[in-house]
C-alpha positions, 0 to 999 in steps of 0.5 A: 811407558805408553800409558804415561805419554797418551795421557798428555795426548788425551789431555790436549785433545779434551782441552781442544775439544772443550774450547773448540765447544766454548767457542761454538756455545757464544755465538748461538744462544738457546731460549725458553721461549714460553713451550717453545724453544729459540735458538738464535745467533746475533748479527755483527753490525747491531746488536738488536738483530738476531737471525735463528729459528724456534721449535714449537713444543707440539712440532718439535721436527719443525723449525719456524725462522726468527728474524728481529731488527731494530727500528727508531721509526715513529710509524713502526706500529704500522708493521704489525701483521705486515710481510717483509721480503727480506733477501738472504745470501748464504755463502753465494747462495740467495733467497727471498724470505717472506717474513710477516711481523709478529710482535714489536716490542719496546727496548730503550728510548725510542727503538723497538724490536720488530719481530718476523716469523710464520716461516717454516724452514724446508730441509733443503735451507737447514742443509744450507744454513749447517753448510755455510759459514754466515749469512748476509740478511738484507731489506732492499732498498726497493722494498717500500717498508725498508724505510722503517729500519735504519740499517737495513743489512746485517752478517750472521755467523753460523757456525755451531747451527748444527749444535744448537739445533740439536740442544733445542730440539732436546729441549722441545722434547723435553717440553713436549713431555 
């Protein structure tokens, strides 16, 4: 009588499991990005901003942080190379991020995706990032490249971050082989 009524427990608990993962698995998204391997989460109020890191094959313990804004700015060109002090706020907890530019690319029209990087995240920011629930990244408004964005903030949810670290520290590995 006891194996028949766990079964339904079981049953319950996978289905749980499985749409508590189906859940985790659409808010981060893991790419090949050449040997490398992103994982990133899109922000909530545009679609064109992405906050995440990327594992290097030759450095797979290491996470570089991966910032990409949207800009219609006709001088956006101007950024390559440029720093940007962006300020992030994780659940009360605030920071400078010096994010220097390392690619812009074209997307439709007249918009472009600027992409930020070349800083490694020290343990004590992915204790941070697995703790918190979201992440509030902005250009302040003193900034003087902030002119280049049209929507200077954005929120990130990061919940399943811990999940996603270690499917793209698996595939680093896998690369590195």
């Amino acid at each position: 009588m006891r194996k028949y009524l766990s079964y339904p427990i079981l049953i319950g608990s996978l289905s749980l499991s499985i749409s508590v993962f189906a859940n985790i698995a659409t808010t981060w998204k893991i790419d090949d990005i050449s040997r490398s391997t992103g994982y990133t989460v899109v922000g909530e109020n545009k679609a064109n901003h992405q906050f995440g890191l990327v594992k290097h094959s030759n450095t797979c313990g290491s996470d570089e942080l991966y910032v990409s804004w949207s800009s219609n700015s006709a001088e956006i060109w101007s950024l390559a190379g440029q720093t940007i002090e962006m300020d992030a706020e994780f659940d009360g907890i605030s920071m400078s991020l010096p994010l220097e530019v390392v690619a812009i690319r074209p997307l439709v029209g007249d918009r472009h995706e600027v992409i930020m990087g070349h800083v490694f995240a020290n343990p004590e920011l992915l204790d941070l990032m697995t703790s918190s629930a979201t992440v509030n990244i902005f250009i302040p408004a003193g900034n003087s490249l902030s002119r280049h964005f049209n929507n200077n903030s954005d929120r990130f949810p990061l919940s399943g971050f811990k999940e996603a670290r270690a499917e793209a520290l698996k595939r680093c590995y896998s690369k590195s082989s």
